[in-house]
C-alpha positions in Angstrom: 32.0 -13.3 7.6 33.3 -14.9 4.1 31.3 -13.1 1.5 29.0 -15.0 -0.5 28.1 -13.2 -4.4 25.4 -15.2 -4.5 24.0 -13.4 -2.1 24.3 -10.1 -3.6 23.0 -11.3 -6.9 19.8 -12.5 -4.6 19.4 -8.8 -4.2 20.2 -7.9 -7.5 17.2 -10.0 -8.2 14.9 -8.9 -5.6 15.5 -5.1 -6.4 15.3 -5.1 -9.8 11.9 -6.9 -10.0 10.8 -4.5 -7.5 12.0 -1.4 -9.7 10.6 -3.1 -12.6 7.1 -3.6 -10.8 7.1 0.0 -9.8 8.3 1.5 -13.2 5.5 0.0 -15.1 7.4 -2.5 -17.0 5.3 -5.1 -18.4 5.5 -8.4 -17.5 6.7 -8.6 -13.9 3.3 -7.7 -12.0 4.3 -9.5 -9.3 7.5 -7.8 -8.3 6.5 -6.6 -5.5 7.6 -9.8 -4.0 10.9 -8.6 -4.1 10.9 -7.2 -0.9 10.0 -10.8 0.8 12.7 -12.2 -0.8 15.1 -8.8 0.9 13.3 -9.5 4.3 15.0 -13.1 3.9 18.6 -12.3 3.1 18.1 -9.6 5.7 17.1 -12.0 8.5 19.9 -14.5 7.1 22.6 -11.9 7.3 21.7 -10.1 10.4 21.5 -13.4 12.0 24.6 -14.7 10.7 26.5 -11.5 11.8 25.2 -12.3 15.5 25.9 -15.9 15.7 29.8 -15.2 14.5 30.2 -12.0 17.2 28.8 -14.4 19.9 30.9 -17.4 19.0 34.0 -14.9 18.9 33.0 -13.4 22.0 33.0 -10.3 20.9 29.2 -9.6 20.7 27.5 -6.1 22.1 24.4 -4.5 21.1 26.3 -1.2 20.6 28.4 -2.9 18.4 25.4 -4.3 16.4 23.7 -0.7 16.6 26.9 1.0 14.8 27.0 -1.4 12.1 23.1 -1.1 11.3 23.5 2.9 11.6 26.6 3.2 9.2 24.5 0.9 6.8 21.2 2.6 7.0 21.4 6.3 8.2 23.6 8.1 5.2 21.2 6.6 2.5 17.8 7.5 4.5 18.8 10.7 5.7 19.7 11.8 2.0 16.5 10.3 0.5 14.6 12.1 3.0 15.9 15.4 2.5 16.4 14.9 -1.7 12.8 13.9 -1.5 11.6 17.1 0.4 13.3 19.4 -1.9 10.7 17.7 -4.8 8.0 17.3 -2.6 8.2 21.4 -2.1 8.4 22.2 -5.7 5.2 19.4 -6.5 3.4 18.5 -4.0 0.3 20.8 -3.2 -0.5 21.4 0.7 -2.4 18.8 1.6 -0.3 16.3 0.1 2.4 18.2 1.2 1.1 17.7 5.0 0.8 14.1 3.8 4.3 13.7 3.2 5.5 15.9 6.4 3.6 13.4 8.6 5.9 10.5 6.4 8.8 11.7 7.3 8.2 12.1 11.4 7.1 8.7 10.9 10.3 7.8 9.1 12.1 9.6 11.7 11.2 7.2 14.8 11.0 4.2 12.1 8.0 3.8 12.2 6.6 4.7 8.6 5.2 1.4 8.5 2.9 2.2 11.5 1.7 5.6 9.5 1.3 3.9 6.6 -1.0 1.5 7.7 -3.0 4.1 9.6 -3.5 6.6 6.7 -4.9 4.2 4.5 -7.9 5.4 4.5 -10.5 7.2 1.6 -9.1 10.9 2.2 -5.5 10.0 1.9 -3.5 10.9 -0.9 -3.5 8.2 -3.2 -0.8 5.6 -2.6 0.9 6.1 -6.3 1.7 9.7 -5.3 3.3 9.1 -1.4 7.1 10.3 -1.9 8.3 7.8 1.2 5.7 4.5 0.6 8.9 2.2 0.0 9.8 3.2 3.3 7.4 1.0 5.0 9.6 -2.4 4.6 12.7 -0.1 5.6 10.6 0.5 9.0 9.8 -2.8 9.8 13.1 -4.2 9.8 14.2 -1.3 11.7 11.8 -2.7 13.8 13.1 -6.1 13.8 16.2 -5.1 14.5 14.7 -3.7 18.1 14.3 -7.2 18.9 16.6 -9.8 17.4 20.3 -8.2 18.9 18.5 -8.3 22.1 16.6 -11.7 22.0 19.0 -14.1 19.9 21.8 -13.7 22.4 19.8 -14.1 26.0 18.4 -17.3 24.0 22.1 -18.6 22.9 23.4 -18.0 26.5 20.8 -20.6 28.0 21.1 -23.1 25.4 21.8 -23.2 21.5 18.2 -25.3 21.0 16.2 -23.2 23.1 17.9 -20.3 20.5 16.7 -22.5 17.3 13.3 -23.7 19.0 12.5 -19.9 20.1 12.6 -18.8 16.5 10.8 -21.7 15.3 7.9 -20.8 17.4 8.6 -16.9 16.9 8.2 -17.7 13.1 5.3 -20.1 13.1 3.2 -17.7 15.0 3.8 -15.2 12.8 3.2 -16.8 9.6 -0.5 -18.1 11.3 -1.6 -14.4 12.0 -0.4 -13.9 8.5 -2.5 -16.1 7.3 -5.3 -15.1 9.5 -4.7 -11.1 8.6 -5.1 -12.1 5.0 -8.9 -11.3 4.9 -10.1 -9.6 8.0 -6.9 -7.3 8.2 -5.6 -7.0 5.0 -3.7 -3.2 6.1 -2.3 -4.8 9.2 -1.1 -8.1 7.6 1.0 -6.0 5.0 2.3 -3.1 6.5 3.2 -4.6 10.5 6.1 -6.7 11.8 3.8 -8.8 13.6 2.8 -10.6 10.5 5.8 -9.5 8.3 8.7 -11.0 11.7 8.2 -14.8 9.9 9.5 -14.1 6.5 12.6 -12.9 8.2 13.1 -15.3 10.6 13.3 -18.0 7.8 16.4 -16.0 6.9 17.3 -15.7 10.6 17.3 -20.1 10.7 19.2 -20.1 7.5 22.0 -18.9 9.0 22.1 -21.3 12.4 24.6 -24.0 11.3 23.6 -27.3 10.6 24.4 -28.9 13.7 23.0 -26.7 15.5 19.0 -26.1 13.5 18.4 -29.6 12.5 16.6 -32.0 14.1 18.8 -35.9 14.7 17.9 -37.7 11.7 18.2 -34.4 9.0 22.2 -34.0 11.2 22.6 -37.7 10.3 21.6 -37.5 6.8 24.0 -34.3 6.1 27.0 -36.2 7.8 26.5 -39.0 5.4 26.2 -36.6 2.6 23.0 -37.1 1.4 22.2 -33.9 1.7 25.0 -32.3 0.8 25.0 -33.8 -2.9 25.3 -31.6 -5.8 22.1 -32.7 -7.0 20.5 -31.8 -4.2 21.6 -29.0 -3.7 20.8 -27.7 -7.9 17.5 -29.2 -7.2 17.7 -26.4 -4.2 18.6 -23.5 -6.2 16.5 -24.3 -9.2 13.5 -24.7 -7.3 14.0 -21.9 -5.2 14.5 -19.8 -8.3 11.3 -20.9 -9.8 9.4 -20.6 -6.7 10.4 -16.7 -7.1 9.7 -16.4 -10.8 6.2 -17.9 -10.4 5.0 -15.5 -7.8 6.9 -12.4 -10.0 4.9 -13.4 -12.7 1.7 -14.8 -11.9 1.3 -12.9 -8.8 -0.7 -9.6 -8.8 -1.8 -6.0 -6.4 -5.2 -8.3 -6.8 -3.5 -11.6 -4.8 -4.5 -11.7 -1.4 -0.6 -11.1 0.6 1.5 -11.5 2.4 0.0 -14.5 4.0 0.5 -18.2 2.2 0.9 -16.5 -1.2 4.2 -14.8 0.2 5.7 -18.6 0.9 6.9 -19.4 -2.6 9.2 -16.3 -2.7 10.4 -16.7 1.0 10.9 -20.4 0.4 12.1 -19.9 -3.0 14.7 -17.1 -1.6 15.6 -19.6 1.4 16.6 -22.6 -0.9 18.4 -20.4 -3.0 20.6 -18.8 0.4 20.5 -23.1 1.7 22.2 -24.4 -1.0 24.6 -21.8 -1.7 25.7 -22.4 2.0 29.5 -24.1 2.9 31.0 -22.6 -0.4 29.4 -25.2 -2.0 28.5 -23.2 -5.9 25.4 -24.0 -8.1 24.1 -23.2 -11.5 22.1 -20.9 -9.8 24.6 -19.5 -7.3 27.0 -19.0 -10.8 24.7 -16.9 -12.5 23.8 -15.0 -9.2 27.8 -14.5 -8.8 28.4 -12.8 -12.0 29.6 -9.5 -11.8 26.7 -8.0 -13.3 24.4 -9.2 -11.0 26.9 -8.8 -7.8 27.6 -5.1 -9.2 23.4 -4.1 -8.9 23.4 -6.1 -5.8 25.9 -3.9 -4.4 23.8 -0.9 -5.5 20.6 -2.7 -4.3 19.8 -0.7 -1.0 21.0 2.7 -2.8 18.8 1.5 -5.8 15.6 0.8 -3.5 16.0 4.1 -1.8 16.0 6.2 -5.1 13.7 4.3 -7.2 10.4 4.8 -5.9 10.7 8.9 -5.7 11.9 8.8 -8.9 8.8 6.9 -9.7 6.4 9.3 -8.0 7.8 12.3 -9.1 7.9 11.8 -12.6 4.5 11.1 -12.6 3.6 14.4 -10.9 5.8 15.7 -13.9 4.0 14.1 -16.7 1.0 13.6 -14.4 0.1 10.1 -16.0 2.2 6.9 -15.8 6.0 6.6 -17.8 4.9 4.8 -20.7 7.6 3.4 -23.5 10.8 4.9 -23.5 9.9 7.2 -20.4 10.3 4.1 -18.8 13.5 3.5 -19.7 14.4 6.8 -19.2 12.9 6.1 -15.4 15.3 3.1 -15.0 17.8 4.5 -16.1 17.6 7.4 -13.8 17.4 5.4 -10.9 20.6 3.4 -11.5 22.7 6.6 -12.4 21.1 8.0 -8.7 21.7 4.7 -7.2 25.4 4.5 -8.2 26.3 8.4 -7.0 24.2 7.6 -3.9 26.3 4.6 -3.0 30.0 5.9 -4.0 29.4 9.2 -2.3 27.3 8.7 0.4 26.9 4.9 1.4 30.3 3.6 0.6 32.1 6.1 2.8 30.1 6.4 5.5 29.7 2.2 6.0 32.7 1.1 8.1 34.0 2.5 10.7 37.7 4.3 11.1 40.5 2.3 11.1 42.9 1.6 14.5 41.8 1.6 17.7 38.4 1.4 18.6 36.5 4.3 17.9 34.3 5.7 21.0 30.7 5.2 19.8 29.3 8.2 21.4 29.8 10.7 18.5 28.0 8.9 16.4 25.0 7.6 18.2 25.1 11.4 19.4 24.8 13.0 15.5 22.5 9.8 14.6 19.9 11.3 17.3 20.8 15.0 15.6 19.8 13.7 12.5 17.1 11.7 13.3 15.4 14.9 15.4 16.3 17.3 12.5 14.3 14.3 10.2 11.5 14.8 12.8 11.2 19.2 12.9 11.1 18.9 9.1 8.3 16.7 8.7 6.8 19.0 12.2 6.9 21.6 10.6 4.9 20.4 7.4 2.6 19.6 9.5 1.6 22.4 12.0 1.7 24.5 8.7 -0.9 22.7 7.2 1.8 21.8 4.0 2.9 25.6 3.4 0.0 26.8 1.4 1.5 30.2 0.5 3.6 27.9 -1.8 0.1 27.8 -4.0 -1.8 31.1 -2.9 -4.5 30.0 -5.2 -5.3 26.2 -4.4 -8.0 25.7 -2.6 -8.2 23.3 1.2 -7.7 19.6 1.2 -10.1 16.8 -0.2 -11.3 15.9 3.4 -12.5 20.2 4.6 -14.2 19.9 1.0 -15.8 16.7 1.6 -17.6 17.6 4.9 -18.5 21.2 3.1 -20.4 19.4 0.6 -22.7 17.8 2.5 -22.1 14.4 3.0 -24.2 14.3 6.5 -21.0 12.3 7.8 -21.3 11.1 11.4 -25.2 11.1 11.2 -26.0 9.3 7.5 -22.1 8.6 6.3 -20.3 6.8 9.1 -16.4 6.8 8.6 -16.6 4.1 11.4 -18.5 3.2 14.5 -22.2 0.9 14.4 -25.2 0.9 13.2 -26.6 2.6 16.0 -24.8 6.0 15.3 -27.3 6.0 11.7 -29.5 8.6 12.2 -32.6 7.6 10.2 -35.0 9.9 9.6 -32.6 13.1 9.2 -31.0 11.0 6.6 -34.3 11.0 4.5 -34.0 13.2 1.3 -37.0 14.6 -0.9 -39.7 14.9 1.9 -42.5 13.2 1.9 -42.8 11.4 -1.1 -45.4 8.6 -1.3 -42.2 5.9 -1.9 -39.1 5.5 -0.4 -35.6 4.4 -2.0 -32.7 3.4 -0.2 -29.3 4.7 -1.1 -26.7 2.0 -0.1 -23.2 2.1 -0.2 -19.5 3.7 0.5 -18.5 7.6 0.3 -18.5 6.6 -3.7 -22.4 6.0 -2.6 -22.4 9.1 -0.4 -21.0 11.2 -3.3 -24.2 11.5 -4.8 -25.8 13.4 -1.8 -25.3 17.0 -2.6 -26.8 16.4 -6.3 -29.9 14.8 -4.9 -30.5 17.5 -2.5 -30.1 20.2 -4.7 -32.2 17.9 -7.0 -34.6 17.1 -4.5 -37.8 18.4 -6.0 -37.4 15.9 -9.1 -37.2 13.0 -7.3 -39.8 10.5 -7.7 -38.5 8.4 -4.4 -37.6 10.0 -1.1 -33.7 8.8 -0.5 -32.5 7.6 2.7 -29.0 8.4 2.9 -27.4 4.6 3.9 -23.6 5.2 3.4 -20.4 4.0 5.7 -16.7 4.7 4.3 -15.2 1.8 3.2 -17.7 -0.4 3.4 -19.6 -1.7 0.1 -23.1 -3.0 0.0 -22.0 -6.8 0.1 -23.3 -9.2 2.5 -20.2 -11.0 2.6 -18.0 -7.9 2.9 -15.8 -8.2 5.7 -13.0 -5.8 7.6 -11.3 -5.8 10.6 -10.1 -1.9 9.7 -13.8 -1.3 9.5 -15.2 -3.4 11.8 -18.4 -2.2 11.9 -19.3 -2.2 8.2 -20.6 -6.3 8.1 -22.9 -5.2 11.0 -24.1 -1.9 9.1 -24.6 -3.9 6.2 -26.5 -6.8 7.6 -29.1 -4.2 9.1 -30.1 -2.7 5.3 -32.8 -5.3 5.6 -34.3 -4.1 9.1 -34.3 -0.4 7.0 -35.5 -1.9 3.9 -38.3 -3.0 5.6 -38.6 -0.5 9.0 -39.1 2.5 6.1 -41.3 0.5 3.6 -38.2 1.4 0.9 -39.5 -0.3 -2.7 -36.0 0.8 -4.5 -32.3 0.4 -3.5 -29.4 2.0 -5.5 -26.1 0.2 -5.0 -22.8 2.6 -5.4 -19.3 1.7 -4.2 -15.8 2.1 -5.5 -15.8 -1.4 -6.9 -12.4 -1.5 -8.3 -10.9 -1.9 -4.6 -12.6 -5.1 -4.5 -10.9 -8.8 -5.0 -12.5 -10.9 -7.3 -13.8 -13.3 -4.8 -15.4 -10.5 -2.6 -17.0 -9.0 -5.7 -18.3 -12.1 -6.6 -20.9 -12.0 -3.5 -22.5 -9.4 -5.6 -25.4 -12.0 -6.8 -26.3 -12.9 -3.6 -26.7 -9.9 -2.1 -29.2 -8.7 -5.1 -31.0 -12.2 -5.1 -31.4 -11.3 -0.8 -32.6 -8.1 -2.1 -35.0 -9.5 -4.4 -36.3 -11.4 -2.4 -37.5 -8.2 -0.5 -39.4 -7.6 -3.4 -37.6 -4.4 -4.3 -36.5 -3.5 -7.3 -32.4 -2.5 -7.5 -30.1 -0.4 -9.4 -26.2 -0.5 -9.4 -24.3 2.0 -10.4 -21.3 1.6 -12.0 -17.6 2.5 -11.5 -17.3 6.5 -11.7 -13.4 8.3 -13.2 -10.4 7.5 -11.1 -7.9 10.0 -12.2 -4.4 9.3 -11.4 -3.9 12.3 -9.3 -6.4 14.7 -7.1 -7.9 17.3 -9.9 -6.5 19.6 -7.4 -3.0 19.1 -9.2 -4.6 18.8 -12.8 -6.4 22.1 -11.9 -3.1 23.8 -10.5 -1.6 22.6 -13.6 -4.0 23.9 -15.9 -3.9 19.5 -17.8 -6.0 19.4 -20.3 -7.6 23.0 -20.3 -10.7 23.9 -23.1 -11.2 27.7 -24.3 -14.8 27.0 -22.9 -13.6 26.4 -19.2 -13.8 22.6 -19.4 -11.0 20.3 -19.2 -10.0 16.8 -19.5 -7.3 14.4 -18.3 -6.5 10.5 -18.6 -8.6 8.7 -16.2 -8.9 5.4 -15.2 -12.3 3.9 -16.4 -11.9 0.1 -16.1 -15.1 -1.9 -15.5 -14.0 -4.7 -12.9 -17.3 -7.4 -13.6 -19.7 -5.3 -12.5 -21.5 -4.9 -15.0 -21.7 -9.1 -15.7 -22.4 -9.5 -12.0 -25.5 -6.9 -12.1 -27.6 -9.2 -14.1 -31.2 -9.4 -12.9 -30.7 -5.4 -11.3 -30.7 -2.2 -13.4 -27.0 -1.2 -14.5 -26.0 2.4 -14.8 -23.0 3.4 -16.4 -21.4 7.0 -15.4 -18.8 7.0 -17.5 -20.6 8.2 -20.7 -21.4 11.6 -19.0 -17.6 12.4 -18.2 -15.6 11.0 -20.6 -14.8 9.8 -24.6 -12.5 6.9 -24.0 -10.0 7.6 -21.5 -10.1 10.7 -21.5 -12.2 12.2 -19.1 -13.7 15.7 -18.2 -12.8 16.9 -14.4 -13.7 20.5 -15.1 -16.7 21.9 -16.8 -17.2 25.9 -17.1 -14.2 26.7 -14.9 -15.4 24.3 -11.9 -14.1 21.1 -10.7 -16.6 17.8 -11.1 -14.7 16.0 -8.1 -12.8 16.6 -5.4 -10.0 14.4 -5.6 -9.5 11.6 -7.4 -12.4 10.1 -7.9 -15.1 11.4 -5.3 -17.5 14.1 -7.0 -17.5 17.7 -5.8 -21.3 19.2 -5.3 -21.2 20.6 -9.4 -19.9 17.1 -9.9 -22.7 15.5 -7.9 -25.4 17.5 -9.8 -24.6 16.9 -13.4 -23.7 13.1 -12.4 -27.5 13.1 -10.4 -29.3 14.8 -13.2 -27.5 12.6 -15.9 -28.3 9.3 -14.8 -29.5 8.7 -11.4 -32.5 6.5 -11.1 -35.7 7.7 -9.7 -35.5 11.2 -11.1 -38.1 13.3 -12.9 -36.2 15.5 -15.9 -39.2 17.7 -16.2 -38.4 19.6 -13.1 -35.8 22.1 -12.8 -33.3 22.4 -9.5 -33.5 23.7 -6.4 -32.3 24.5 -3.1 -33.7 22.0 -1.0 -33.9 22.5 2.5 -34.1 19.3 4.2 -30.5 19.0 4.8 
């Protein structure tokens, strides 16, 4: 195929914005979109490759299977194991296990899947996953399943029926994109399903003319309409700005993919349309100087390295690169990139010279490799991370979580219906003459073990009405927790089946969009109209990393046992959206400014990164939960 430079300055552009995003540089905070714009020039080139082996007659899917493995294999294999030497020295066992379970994912491409699975409220946080990037890696690997297979069957019948088939393929991908957006948000980023459209606009791209466009758009390229250089500039420029918008308007609060990832796959397809025939543009000029062909060379190397470069030196300074750090990030990742991709890419790529080469040595090592990929991530796993690596730590997040109390199953549902709420055992403080309701996620159920063990202050009995991921909105809605609107819409069956006369609202509110916060009024006007009085409780620490790691570290350690590290303590509207309800803010009793106390007389206040351990529940309870008397001193309770 002739080589086109503005091609590889696309994915100069596309992996820089994505480093950029990742490194914390300001300005970009859409760059994330920089993978859309790969999955295009992906589906453009695989396609093209395809259409010219069939036309040539020389077309096989081991053929197609040799190319992809020389291309991706060296530089995944390497990452892999680089990144399991760090995650060994850093990563504490359960994260550990986290990051085994990655890499058999990874192993049978389909991190993606795992990804998507895992996203749940006892994961390690995303900013500290090792393999994340590997995701889009996975779902073209999962693309690539289908198209060598598919594309020629369809050109054998008829070259239309080829174009029409991926016409169809692609518009019924972009509508569940579109319907994912809201209901499925997990789903709609991490699978092919929804992701196959943005590559098949590539995959069009590369049909010639004659062949994709309908009579009258042939006609109109034959008479050179369309092929005009003004045309074709107004291409390129627009496709260009479609990119920069979403780059720098776009952010991790847009709703995506769905119809906000069309600007940079349109933008990315004009750019690749115009280019096409030879035919040069402003646009294609500047992508074709060497600089930007030079990075796009190093752009898969570059993608591969950057983001555990990212991680890891944030488990070294545990807090974000700020500054020159960041530079110092960038600059790491390019010099890791470039020795990646003379030493390992570049030589492995193309295949030896002379007579065909029998395929079966390499499709034998590349199932080696791939099972050796799979028994290291095994064995991180039926070891439980290697915990002898940190004799001292203590179990994972989740073991602590259902120590402390939490009633899950019975009064904190991780998923199922309302019918699996137990009711009365969820009932804390006896028989008090009033009842409150506490309403909410595991950022709700939190505050469980410090009202039991507070129990005899309480001027309410609690019921315990908590379901993981699932905050006390009306209008909440989740197809990965599909039975939260139901368990929500019941509070008012409760509210009135229990004669409750005070509901605490608690959730991690920072996970929520604008637009789904913003159903915050109605829910308390529904509530008031109950006649109950409400209190919301504000957003809690978010630390950038489970105090497990600050603890093993020793961050931010007091002679008095205390210590403090940099937390997150943004206040996402809640507090202007509370009006007419009681506002509690929790932040006053754990931190001064951003930096916030985790440990308090040699115990840890939470558990991970935000949820509070049971000493962490009792000081929060005792500090500023509603409906306490702070005449009466703790106990054990014993209506647990």
């Amino acid at each position: 195929m002739t080589y086109r430079p503005d091609i590889d300055g696309l994915r100069a552009l596309a992996v820089l914005v994505v480093l950029f995003f990742h490194a914390g540089v300001p300005g970009p905070s859409g760059g994330f979109v920089g993978v859309d714009v790969f999955f295009v020039i992906s589906g453009y080139v695989i396609t093209r490759g395809i259409l010219a082996d069939v036309a040539a007659g020389r077309f096989s899917v081991a053929r197609f299977y040799e190319r992809r493995i020389r291309r991706i294999l060296p530089m995944l294999v390497a990452t892999i194991l680089a990144t399991y030497a760090l995650a060994w020295v850093f990563l504490l066992p359960a994260a550990l296990d986290d990051f085994a379970r990655s890499v058999a994912a990874a192993s049978v491409f389909s991190a993606n899947v795992f990804f998507w699975k895992s996203a749940g409220y006892f994961d390690v946080e995303a900013q500290t996953r090792p393999l994340l990037h590997l995701w889009s890696l996975s779902v073209e690997e999962q693309y690539y399943l289908v198209i060598p297979v598919a594309l020629p069957l369809l050109l054998a019948r008829a070259r239309g029926l080829a174009v029409g088939g991926l016409i169809v393929a692609l518009l019924a991908s972009l509508a569940l994109s579109v319907a994912l957006t809201d209901t499925a948000p997990g789903a709609n980023f991490y699978l092919l399903p929804s992701r196959a459209w943005e590559l098949l606009v590539g995959a069009l791209l590369a049909f010639p003319s004659g062949w994709a466009a309908p009579r009258i758009l042939r006609e109109a390229i034959s008479s050179g309409w369309a092929a005009s250089r003004i045309l074709r500039e107004a291409m390129a420029a627009g496709g260009l700005g479609l990119i920069a918008v979403a780059i720098f308007t776009y952010d991790e609060a847009t709703p995506f993919p769905g119809l906000a990832a069309l600007p940079p796959c349109l933008g990315a397809g004009l750019i690749v349309a115009a280019g096409g025939g030879g035919a040069g543009t402003l646009v294609g000029r500047l992508l074709s100087l060497p600089p930007c062909t030079g990075i796009g060379r190093l752009s898969y190397a570059l993608y591969m390295v950057h983001w555990p470069v990212v991680v890891f030196t944030r488990y070294a300074l545990l807090r974000d690169p700020a500054g020159w750090e960041v530079v110092g990030v960038i600059a790491l990742c390019f010099a890791l990139a470039y020795a990646a991709w003379r030493w390992i890419e570049t030589p492995l790529r193309h295949p030896p010279r002379g007579p065909a080469a029998d395929r079966r040595p390499l499709f034998a090592a590349t199932a080696a490799l791939l099972a050796g990929l799979g028994g290291l991530g095994f064995a991180g796993v039926v070891t439980d991370g290697f915990p002898s690596r940190f004799p001292g730590v203590q179990p994972g997040a989740l073991a602590a979580l259902e120590r402390e109390g939490w009633k899950g199953g019975r009064c904190f549902l991780e998923n199922g219906r309302f019918a699996d709420w137990a009711g009365p055992e969820c009932r804390i403080g006896g028989d008090r003459p009033a009842t409150a309701l506490l309403w909410g996620d595991s950022y709700a159920a939190h505050y469980v073990p410090g009202l039991v063990r507070n129990a005899p202050a309480l001027t309410h009995a609690v019921l315990q009405y908590t379901f993981a991921g699932c905050p006390p909105l009306l209008a909440y809605r989740s197809r990965a927790k599909p039975g939260c609107g139901d368990f929500n819409a019941h509070a008012f069956d409760v509210i009135r089946a229990y004669g409750v006369t005070h509901v605490v609202l608690a959730a991690r509110w920072d996970l929520l969009s604008a637009r789904t916060l913003a159903g915050l009024p109605d829910t308390l006007a529904r509530l008031a109209a109950l006649g109950v009085s409400v209190s919301v409780i504000g957003p809690s620490p978010l630390f950038a990393f489970d105090v497990a790691v600050l603890s093993a570290r020793d961050a931010g350690a007091r002679p008095d046992g205390s210590a403090a590290w940099f937390a997150r303590v943004d206040d996402p509207a809640i507090r202007r959206l509370s009006a007419g309800a009681g506002f509690i803010d929790p932040l006053p009793t754990f931190c001064d400014g951003a930096l916030c106390r985790y440990r308090a007389e040699g115990t840890d206040l939470f558990l991970d990164t935000g949820h509070l351990s049971r000493a962490g529940s009792e000081r929060a309870v005792r500090a500023y939960f509603p409906l306490l008397r702070h005449d009466a001193a703790p106990v054990e309770a014993t209506d647990r």
